[in-house]
N, C-alpha and C positions, 0 to 999 in steps of 0.2 A: 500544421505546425507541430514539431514536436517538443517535448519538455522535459526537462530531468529535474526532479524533484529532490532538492536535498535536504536529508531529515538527519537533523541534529540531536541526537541524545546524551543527554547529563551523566559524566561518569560522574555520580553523585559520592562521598565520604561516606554518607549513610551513619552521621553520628557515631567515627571514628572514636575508639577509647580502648584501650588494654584491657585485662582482665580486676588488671589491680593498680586502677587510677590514683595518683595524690588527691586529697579531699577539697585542697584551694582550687577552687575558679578559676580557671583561663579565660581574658575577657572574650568577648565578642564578637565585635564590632573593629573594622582594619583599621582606624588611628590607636583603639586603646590596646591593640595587637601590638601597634609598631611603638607605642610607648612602653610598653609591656619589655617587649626585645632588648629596650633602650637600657629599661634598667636593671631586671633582675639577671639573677645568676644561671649559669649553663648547667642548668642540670636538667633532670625529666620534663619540669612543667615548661620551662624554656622550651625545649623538643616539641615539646605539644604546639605551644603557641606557634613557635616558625611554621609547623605544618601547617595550621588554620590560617596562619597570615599567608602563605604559598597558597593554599588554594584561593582564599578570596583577589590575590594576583590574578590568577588564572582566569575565575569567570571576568574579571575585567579586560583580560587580556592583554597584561602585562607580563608576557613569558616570560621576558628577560629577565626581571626583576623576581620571578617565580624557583627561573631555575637559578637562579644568584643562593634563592635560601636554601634550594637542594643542596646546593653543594656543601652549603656550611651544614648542612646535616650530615651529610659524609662526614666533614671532619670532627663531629661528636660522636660518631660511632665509637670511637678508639676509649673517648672518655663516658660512654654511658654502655657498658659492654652488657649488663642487666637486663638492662632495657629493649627486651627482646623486639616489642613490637615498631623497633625504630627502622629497621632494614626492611619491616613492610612500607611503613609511611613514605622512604625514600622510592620505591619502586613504583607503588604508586600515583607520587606526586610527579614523577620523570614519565610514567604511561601517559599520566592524563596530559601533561604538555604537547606531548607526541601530538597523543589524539587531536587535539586542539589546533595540531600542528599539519597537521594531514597526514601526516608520518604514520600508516596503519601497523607495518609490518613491526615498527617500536612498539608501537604501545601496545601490541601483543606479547612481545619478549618481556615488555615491564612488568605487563600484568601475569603473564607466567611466573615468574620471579615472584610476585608479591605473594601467589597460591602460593608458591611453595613456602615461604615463608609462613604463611600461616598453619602448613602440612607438618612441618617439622615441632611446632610447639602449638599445639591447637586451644590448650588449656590458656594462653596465655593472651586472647581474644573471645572478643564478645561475639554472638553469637547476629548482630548485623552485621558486622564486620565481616562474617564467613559468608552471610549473604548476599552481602554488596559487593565482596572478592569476585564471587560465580558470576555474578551479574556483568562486571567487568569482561571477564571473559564471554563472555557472551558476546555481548558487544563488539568487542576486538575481533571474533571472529565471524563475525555478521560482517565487520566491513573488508575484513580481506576474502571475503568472497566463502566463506567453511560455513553454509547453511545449516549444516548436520550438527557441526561440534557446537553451532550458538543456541540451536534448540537443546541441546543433552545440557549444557550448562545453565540457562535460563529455567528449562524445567528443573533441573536440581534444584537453584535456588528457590524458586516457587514451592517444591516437596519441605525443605527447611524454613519458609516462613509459614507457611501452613503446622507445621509440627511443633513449632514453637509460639505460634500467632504473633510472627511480626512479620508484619507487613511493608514491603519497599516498593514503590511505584514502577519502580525505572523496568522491572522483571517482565511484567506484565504489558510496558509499552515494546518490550524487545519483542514477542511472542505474538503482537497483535503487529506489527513491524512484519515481520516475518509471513503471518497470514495474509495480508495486505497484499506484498510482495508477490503472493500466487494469487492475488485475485478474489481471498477469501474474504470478504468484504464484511460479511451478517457476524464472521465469527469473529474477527478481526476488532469489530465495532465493542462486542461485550468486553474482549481486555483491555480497550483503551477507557473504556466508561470507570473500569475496576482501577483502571489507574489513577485518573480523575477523584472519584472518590476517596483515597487514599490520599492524593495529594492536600484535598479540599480539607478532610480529615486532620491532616497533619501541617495544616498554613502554609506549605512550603510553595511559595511561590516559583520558585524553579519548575518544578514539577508539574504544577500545573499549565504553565505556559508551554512545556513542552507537550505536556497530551493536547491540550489544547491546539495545537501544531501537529501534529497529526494527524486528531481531527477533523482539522480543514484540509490535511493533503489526502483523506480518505474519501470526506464528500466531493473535495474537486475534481476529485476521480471519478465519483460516480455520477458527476453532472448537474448533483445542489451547489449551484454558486455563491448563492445567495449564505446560504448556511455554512459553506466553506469562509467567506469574507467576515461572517462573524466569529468564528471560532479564530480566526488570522489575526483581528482587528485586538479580540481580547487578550489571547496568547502574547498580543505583542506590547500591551498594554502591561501583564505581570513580566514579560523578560525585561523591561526598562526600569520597574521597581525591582524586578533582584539584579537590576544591573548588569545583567547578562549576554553582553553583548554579542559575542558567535551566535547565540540565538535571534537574537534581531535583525542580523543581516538575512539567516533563514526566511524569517517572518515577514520581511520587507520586501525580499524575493517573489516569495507566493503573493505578497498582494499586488507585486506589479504581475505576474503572468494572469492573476483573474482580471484585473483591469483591463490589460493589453486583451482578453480574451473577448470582453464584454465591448471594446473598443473607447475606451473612455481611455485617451493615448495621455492626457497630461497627466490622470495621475499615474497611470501605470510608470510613465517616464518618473513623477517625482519619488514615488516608493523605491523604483530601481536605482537613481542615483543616491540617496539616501542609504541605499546599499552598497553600493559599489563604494562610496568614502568610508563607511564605515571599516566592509573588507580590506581596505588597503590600509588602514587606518592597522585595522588588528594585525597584518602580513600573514593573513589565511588565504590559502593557493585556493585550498575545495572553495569555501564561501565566495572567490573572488569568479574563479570558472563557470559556476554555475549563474552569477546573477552576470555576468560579462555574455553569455552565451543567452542568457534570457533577454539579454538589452537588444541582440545583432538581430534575435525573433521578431522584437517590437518594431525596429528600425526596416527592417525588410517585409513586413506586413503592410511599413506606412510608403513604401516603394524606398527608403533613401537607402539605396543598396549601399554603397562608400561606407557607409556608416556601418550596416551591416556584418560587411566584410571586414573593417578592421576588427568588430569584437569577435565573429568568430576567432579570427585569426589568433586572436591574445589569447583565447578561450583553448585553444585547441594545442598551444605551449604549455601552457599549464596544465591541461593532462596529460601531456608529451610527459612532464614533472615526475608524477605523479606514478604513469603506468594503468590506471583505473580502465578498463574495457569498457567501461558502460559510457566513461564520459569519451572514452576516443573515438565510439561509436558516435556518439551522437555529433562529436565537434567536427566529426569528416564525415557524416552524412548530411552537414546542414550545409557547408560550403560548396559538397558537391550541388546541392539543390537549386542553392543560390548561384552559382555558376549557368546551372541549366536554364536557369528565369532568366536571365543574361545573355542566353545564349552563347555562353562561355564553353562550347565543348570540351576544347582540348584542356582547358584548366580542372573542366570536373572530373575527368576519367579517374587521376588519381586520386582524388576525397573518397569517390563510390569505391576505390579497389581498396584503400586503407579500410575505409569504416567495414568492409565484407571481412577482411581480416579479423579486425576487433569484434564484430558479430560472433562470429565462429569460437571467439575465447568466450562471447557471453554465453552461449547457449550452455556451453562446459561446466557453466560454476551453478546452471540454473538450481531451481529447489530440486533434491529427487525423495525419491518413493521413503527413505531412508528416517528424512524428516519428518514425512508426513504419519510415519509409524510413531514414531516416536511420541508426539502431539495425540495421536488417538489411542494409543497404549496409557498415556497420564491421565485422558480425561475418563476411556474406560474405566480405569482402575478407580477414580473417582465414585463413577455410578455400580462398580460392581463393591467398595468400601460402603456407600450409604444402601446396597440392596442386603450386604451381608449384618450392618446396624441393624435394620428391620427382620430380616430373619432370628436375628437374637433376642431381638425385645415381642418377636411371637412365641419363640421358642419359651423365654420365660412364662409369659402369659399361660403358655400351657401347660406348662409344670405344675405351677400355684390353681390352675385348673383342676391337672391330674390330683393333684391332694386333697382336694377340697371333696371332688365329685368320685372318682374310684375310677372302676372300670370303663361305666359307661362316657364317664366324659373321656377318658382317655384313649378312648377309640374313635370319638367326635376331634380331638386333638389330635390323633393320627392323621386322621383323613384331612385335615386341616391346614398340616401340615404339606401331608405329599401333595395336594392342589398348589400349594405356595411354593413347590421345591421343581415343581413342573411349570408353574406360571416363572419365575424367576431365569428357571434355564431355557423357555422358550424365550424370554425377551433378549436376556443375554445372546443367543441363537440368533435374533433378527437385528440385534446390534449390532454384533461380529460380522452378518450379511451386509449390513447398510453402508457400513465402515469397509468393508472388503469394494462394496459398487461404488462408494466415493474414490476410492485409490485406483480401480480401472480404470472411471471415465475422465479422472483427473489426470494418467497417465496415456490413455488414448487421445486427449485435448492435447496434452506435451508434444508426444508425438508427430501430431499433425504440425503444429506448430514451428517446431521443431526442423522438421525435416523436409515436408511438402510444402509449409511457406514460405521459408525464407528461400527456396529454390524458385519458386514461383515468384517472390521479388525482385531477385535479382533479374529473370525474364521480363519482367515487365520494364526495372529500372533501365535496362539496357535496350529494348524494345523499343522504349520513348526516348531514347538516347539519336537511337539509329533512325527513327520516323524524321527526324527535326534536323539529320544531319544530308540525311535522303534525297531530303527536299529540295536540295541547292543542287545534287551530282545526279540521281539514278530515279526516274521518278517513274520506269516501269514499275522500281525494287515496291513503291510506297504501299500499293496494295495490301501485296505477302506483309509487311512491316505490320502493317496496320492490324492487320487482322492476328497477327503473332500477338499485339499489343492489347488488343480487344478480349481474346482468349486470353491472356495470364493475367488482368484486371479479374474478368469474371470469375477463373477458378478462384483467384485471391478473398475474392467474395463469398465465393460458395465454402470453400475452406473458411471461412472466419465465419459464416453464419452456422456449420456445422460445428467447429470450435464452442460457440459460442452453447450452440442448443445441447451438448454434452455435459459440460462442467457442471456438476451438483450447485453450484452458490449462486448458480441464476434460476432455483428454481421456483424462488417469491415471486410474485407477479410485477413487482417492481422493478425487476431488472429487465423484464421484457418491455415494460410499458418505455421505459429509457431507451431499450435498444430501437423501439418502434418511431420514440423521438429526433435518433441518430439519424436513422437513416431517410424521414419523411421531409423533416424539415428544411434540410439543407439540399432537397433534391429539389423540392417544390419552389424555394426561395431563387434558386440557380435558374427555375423558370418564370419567375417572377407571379409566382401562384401563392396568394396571402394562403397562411395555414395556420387552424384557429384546433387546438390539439387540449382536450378535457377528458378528465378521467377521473374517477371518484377516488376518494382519500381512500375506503374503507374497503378498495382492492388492491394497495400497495403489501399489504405484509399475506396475499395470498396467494395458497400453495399449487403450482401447476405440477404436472408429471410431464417429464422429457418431453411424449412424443406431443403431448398436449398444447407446451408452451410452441414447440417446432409446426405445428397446425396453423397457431392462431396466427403466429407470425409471416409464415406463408402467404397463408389467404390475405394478409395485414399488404404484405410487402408486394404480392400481384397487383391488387387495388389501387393501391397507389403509384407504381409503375403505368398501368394502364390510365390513370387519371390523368399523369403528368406527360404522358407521350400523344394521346387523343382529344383528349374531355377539352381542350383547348379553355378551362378553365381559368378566372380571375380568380375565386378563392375556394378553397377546400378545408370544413369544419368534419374535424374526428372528435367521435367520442368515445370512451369505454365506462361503463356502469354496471353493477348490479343491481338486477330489478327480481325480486320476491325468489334469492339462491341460483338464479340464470345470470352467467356473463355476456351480454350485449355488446357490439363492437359497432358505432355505424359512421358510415364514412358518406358525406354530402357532397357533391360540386356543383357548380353553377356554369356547366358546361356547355356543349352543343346537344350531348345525350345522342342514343342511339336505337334502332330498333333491335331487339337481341335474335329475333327471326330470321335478320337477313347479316346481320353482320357479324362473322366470325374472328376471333384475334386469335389463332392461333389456337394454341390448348388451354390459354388461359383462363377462359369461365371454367371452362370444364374442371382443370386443375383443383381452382378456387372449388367447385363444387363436389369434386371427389375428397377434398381433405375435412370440407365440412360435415360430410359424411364420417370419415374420420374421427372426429369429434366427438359424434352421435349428436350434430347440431344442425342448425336449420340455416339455409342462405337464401337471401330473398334480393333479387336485384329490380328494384324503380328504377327504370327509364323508359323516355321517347324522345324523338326527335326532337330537339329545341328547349327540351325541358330538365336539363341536368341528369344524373343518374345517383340512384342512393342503394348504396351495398348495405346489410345488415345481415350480420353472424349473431346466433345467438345458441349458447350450449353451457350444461352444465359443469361445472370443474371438478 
């Protein structure tokens, strides 16, 4: 089942204010806004107050009534001509409707408009202001698809809160957003904690309900459900205290796809309708598409196809709307699917040939090399700024040396020095290299991805198209079919476990020990083989080398292939552990066992026992007939 995840971020005001604000108060809070309105006079602090009453519209999701006060700002332009920072507030307050609106390609020109505004009188704003601007863009061009120009803006603004120490949340959810997006999970996690903190810091509940929604769309990615529902549960607990509603239908969304996933179907249903009134409630196309497309998931999982099929249906107009690739991808790849569960051929042909289309524009907008420079040029500079602090405060150190001691100490400061100027540009040296081998193996995964699977996709989606149509007309053809069908499954496998063993952000051992979960548990359960899968907490955050993790998993994924195909097995207990700096892997079954003397599977021990070699580790296989068989790998990391 697949799922599009939508992630809602806050174009936050970020404590809008001019450089040179009136000294009276602007209240608050939206009634003593709208009394505020009621009585006083059009002049600047009036200006101010419509903006903060427009936006607190907005997060309730009263557009109408939001952009009602835009316009009556337009027509105080004419009488506040001074007031420079008013033809930002207008741009901005017309972006964020957009955005709210689904309207990407607006609230990009809005927020163009409102930079420049700020460009032409810079002195005449505050200094969050020009960081909440960049951040905007950022954003805007995160969601029309410009990966490159959201990281160069997001990193600006992040170089200007650092420079001036002010700090905006929203910079750092875009950046961890971004990494996410490629799968960068470890790194992804520390700017959303940064964001978090910040929010926590600064009470603003908006903010934090949004990381906190991230959050959960980061573990639900990586297979913590448990820990994804809590971070959903609370995020969604601060969007209804700030009132925030676009956010809630988000957060309402994710908790019916982790129910619908866990199969706990009533609540997953009552979270998703809770959503969908809401959605229709606010007249959000995005917020509507995505929980409408997550409902047709639920309903054809629980077989009531009808039901199904009408939400794709709705779901898949609404990106019609829109134009969005990723969702037209998906709303005409699940009908197609549904169709084929159906046995609906003639109906799916066209879903599969749109949704290939829409593919083809995704793979175009992916991340490229471009971004990723970018991100590692800002945090280099980072660690080459706190190596050049440290060479200045040795540097000192040894001056007040040299004065003290003379000659000789200033030849012990020499040498002190060049050991420090040689250790510094050696490390910088293996930086530069490690950063250079993250950007190949991350663009040789692309690649594959890219190019050799989605071709292999399509072979296989049409392979099982033609097997199932076969069957009724040509049933010489079924064989060749079958086995066309059987070969673009495997490579699709062998490509995705090689995908998988390149990318630098799976090199914790936690990412292996998940991929090991993937694929054991849902094979063995399909045989009805109980599997009981333990693994010590205090080898999740450790570090394998490429070919190391690509060994274990091997010998990981033989083991279990042959358990589930022979051992004729009721249950199968895995372990992984360290025991005294050795990683230990053993896998038990309560099979029929075998004698290893007389019965050969192919290359498979062998395999198994050449990569534990590999390893520089030791493989030890217990069996006999009648008595189960117990594999045990054991090697150093």
């Amino acid at each position: 089942m697949k799922t599009n995840l939508f992630i809602v971020c806050l174009i936050w005001f970020c404590q809008f204010a001019p450089a040179q604000q009136p000294t009276v108060a602007v209240p608050q809070t939206l009634d003593s806004l709208q009394w505020f309105l009621r009585t006083q006079p059009m002049d600047t602090l009036y200006a101010i107050a419509m903006k903060d009453c427009s936006f607190q519209y907005i997060i309730k999701g009263e557009y109408d009534r939001a952009d009602s006060l835009c316009q009556k700002l337009v027509s105080l332009q004419s009488q506040l001509k001074t007031y420079v920072p008013l033809e930002y507030c207008i741009s901005f307050l017309k972006g964020t409707i957009a955005y709210h609106k689904g309207d990407y390609s607006l609230t990009l020109s809005y927020f163009l408009k409102a930079w420049e505004s700020i460009r032409k009188n810079p002195s005449k704003f505050k200094v969050k202001v020009k960081i909440a601007a960049l951040g905007n863009l950022a954003l805007a061009y995160k969601k029309v698809g410009d990966l490159d120009m959201s990281m160069k803006y997001s990193l600006e603004s992040i170089q200007l809160q650092e420079k001036y120490n002010q700090e905006i949340a929203s910079e750092y959810q875009n950046i961890g957003n971004i990494l996410a997006h490629s799968k960068q999970y470890n790194r992804a996690i520390l700017y959303y904690r940064k964001a978090l903190a910040i929010g926590k810091e600064q009470k603003n509940l908006t903010s934090i309900a949004i990381t906190e929604n991230l959050l959960g769309n980061l573990y639900d990615n990586t297979g913590k459900t448990d820990t994804a529902i809590y971070y959903y549960k609370s995020g969604l607990q601060y969007a209804e205290q700030a009132e925030y509603r676009l956010l809630q239908t988000d957060l309402l969304v994710n908790l019916g796809l982790v129910y619908t996933r866990k199969k706990q179907y009533k609540l997953a249903e009552s979270y998703l309708k809770r959503g969908e009134n809401l959605s229709r409630e606010l007249e959000s196309p995005g917020a509507l598409r995505v929980n409408l497309h997550n409902q047709g998931e639920m309903y054809r999982e629980l077989q009531k196809f009808d039901l199904a099929e009408k939400y794709y249906l709705e779901a898949l107009e609404l990106a019609k709307k829109t134009q969005d690739q990723d969702d037209l991808y998906t709303s005409n790849m699940a009908l197609a699917e549904l169709y084929v569960d159906t046995d609906n051929y003639k109906k799916a042909y066209p879903f599969f040939k749109a949704a290939s289309v829409a593919k083809d524009s995704i793979f175009q907008a992916q991340l490229t090399g471009k971004t990723q420079q970018l991100l590692a040029k800002y945090e280099a500079d980072k660690r080459q700024q706190e190596i050049a602090l440290l060479n200045e405060k040795n540097r000192s150190q040894s001056l007040e040396l040299a004065v003290q001691r003379r000659n000789v100490f200033l030849l012990i400061a020499g040498l002190l020095m060049s050991g420090i100027v040689g250790t510094v540009g050696y490390r910088r040296y293996q930086l530069r290299k490690r950063l250079e081998m993250e950007q190949i193996r991350n663009r040789i995964a692309a690649d594959f991805h890219d190019e050799l699977g989605a071709n292999l996709s399509s072979i296989a989606l049409y392979s099982d198209l033609l097997v199932k149509n076969a069957a009724k007309e040509k049933e010489q053809t079924l064989p060749i079919l079958e086995n066309i069908s059987h070969q673009a499954h495997g490579s699709i496998s062998s490509i995705n476990d090689l995908i998988w063993t390149i990318k630098p952000d799976n090199d914790i051992l936690e990412r292996t020990i998940v991929r090991m979960k993937e694929f054991a548990i849902p094979l063995l359960e399909a045989r009805n083989v109980r599997c009981v899968f333990l693994a010590d907490d205090s080898l999740s955050q450790a570090q394998l080398s490429m070919n190391m993790r690509k060994f274990l998993y091997l010998i990981f994924k033989e083991a279990i292939n042959n358990a589930s195909k022979y051992a004729q097995a009721t249950a199968i207990t895995i372990q992984l552990q360290e025991i005294r700096g050795t990683i230990v892997l053993e896998i038990q079954d309560d099979g029929i066992g075998f004698d290893p003397k007389i019965i050969k599977r192919g290359n498979g021990l062998n395999n198994m026992k050449t990569r534990a070699k590999e390893l520089s580790g030791q493989l030890t296989i217990n069996t006999a007939p009648g008595q189960g068989t117990q594999i045990i790998l054991s090697f150093k990391p």
